[in-house]
N, C-alpha and C positions, 0 to 999 in steps of 0.2 A: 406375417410371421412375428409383431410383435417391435414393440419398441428397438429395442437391441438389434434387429437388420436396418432397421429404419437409419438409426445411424451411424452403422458401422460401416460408412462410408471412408475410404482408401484416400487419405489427406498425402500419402508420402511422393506418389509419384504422378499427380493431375497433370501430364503435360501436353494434352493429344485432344481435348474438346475444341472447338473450333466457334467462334463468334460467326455474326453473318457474314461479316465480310471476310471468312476467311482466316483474321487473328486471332490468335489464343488472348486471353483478357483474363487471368486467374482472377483477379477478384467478382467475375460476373460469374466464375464453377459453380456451379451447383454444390460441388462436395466441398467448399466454404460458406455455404448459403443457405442451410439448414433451416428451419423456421423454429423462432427461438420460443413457441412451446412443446415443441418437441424435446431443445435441447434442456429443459427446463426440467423433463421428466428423468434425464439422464444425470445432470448435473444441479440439482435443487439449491433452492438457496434457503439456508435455512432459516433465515431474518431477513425476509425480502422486504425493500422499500421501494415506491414507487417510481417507472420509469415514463414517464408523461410525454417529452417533448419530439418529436423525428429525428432530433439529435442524440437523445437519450437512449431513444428505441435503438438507434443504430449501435449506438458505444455497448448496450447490453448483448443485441447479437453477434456483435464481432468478437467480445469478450468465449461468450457463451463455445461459436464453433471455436476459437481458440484451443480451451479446452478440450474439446473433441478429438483435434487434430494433436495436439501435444503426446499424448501416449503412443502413437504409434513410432516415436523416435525422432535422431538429428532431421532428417530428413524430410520428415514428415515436416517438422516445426521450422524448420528454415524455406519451406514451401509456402507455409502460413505463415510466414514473415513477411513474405513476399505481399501479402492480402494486410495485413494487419501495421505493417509499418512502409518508410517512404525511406527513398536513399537520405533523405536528411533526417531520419528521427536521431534522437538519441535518448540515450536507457543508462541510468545511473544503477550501479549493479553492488548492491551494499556498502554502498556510498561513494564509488568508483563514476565517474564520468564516461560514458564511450561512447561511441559511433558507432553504426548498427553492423559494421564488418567487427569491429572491435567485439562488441557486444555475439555475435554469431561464431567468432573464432571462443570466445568463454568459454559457451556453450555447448559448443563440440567437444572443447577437451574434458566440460563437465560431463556430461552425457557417454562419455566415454568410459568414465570411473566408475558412475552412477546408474542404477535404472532410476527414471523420479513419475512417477503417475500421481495425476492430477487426483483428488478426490472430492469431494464436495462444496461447494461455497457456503461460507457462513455466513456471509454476506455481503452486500456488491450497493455501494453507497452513489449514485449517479445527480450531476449536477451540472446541467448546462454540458461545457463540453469537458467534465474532470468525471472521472470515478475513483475510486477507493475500496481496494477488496480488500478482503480475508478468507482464507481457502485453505483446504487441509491439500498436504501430501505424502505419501511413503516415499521410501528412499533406499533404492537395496543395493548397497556396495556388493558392484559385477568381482572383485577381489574377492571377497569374505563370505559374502551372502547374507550379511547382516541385516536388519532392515528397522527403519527409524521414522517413524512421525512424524512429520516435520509440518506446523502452520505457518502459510506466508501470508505476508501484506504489502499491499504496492499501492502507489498511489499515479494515476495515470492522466494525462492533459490529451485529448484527443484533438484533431483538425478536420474539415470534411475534406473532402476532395471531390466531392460530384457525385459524377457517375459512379467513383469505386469506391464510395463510401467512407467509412471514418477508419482514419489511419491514427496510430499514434503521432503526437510531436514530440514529447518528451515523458519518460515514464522512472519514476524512482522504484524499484521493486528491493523488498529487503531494506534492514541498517545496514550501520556500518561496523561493523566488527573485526573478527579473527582473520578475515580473507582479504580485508581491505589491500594490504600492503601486495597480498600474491597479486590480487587482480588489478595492481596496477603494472605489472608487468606486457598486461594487453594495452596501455596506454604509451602514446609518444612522451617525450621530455618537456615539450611545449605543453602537454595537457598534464602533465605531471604537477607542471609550475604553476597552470592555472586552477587546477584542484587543491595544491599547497595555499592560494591568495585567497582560493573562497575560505578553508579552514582557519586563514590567520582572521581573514575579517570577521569570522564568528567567535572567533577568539577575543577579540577585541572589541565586541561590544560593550557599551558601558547602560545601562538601561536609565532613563531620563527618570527624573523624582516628580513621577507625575500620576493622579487618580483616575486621570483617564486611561482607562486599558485600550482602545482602540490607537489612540498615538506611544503608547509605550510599548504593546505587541504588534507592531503594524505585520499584516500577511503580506508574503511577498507575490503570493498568486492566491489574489481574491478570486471569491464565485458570488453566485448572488447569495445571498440570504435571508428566504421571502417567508414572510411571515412575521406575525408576533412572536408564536411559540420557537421557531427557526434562529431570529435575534434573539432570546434570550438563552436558546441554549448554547451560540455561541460565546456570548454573555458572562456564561457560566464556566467553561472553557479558560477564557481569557484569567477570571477570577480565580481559580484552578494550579493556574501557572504562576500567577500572582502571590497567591497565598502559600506556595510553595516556599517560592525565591524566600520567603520570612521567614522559613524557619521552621525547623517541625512543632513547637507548640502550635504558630498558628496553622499551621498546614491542619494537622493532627484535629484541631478542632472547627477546622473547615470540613471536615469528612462526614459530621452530622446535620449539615447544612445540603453537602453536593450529592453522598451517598444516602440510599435507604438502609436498614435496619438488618436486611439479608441480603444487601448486595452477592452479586459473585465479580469476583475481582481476580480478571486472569493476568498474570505478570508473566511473559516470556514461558516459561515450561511448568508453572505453578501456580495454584488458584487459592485466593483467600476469601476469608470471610471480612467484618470488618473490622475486627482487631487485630486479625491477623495480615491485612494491609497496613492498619497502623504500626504494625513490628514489624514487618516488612520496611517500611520506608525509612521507621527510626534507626534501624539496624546499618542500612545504606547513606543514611548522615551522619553516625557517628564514625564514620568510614573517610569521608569526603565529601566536600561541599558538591553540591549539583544545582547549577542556576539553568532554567531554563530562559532562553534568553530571544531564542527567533522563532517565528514561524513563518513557514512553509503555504500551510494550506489548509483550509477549513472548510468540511463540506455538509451540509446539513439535507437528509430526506427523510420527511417519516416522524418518525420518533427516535430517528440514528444521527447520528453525528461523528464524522473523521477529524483529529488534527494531526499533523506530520507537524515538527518543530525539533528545534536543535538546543542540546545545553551543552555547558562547559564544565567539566569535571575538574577540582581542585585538590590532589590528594595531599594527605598528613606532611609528604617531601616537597609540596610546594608543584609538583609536575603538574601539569596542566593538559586537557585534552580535548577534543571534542566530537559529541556523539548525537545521533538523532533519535528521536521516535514518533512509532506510528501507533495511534490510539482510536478506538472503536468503542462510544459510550451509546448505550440505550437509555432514553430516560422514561420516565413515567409519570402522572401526575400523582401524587401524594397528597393528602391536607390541603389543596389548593397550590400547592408548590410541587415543582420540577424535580426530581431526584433523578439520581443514575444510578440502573436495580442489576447492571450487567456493564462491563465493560471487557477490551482485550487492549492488553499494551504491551508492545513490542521496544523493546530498547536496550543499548550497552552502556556500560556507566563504570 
């Protein structure tokens, strides 16, 4: 009957299959277990990079039925929570801290407001045990009946677990922005105060006066990065960030060194070309200083590259803040040199 039966498999309510012995085992269902070029035809990616290792294969299918099971509802997705995370994951939810109860009470109250369907991957960056997606979605206010486009990006740390396969440990989905503050109201007062110590110590970095970019951007959650071509485009990254913190002259005239000539350069809800990144950026420093100053995590497959990283915002009154992003660059060989002909970067500032 066609792709579409194949997997229109009923993720909300699996509670009635039986293992050999007897126990139900949701992460061994079949209707979590799909084979992921089936789901591949459903959910495409559309800048797919390689997923080579048993670890890798696993983090791309559990990703994959994810998706599948998400649209049918709360329900359904707290069922596949059940397959896809452990009572100790925890899921930073636009820059909020929680615990997977925390994180699942969100959820329902979002889900409640909201219809959200999943829609395509744009791309799914896999490394050892991290991934890093980009994914479209709609979003129909159940109130209004409005309905919005919405691209997410998350960056996710997987762990095995055996037999039931790759669960998440810890996963950042989203910045941090407009909802931050609501969604700490799903946090205790202890994780309140420990969410407030990590923001002051990003606050409070001073960056060392030094040319080496790997001791002055140290990642605070390495992955491998194998290759020549893999090391330099992290390389370039670093440099990136570097060249920023100076200043938009040098920024500005780093862009024909890092960018090609027709780059597409997506910002949060709008795409430039290359000048029109250039005024884009200059616009946003005559505004307020923006150092980037941490990062997070950097993942390289393919000809893709992820960095998650934090900077501190310094506006004209002297306030101060701090915010993250998530960036998604394509490079390509050029001339003999690396350029970046595609990028997407998510961030508040």
């Amino acid at each position: 009957m066609g792709l579409a039966f194949m997997v229109a498999v009923s993720c909300g309510n699996r509670k009635t299959a039986q293992s050999g012995n007897g126990t139900y085992v949701i992460e061994t269902d079949p209707a979590y277990n799909i084979e992921t070029a089936t789901l591949l035809e459903r959910f495409p990616i559309t800048y797919p990079t390689p997923a080579t290792t048993s670890e890798e294969k696993g983090i791309q299918n559990r990703m994959l039925n994810g998706f599948n099971c998400w649209n049918e509802g709360f329900d359904a997705w707290k069922n596949w929570g059940d397959v896809l995370y452990s009572p100790e994951s925890i899921y930073n939810v636009n820059g909020v801290r929680m615990t997977l109860a925390e994180y699942q009470q969100a959820m329902n109250i979002t889900l409640k407001q909201s219809d959200i369907q999943m829609g395509d991957f744009d791309n799914m960056i896999i490394s050892g045990n991290w991934t890093a997606i980009r994914y479209q979605t709609t979003h129909r206010n159940l109130q209004t009946g409005e309905v919005h486009p919405v691209p997410v990006t998350e960056f996710v740390r997987f762990k095995d677990f055996g037999e039931k396969g790759m669960k998440v440990d810890e996963g950042w989905g989203g910045i941090k922005g407009d909802s931050y503050t609501g969604l700490q109201h799903f946090i205790s007062d202890e994780e309140k105060a420990a969410q407030q110590k990590m923001m002051d110590g990003i606050l409070a970095i001073r960056l060392p006066e030094t040319g080496n970019l790997e001791d002055k951007y140290p990642v605070q959650f390495p992955t491998e990065i194998k290759g020549e071509k893999a090391q330099r485009m992290k390389e370039m990254l670093l440099q990136d960030l570097d060249n920023w913190n100076r200043g938009y002259a040098a920024w500005a005239g780093w862009t024909s060194t890092f960018f090609t000539e027709d780059v597409t350069y997506g910002y949060n809800d709008e795409s430039f070309d290359l000048e029109g990144l250039r005024a884009n950026a200059k616009a946003l420093l005559e505004e307020k200083d923006i150092q980037r100053v941490k990062v997070y995590n950097i993942l390289t497959s393919g000809d893709w590259a992820a960095i998650h990283s934090w900077h501190v915002v310094t506006r004209k009154d002297g306030s101060q803040d701090v915010f993250d992003s998530m960036a998604f660059y394509h490079f390509v060989e050029q001339d003999g040199n690396l350029k970046v002909d595609k990028c997407w970067i998510k961030e508040n500032s």
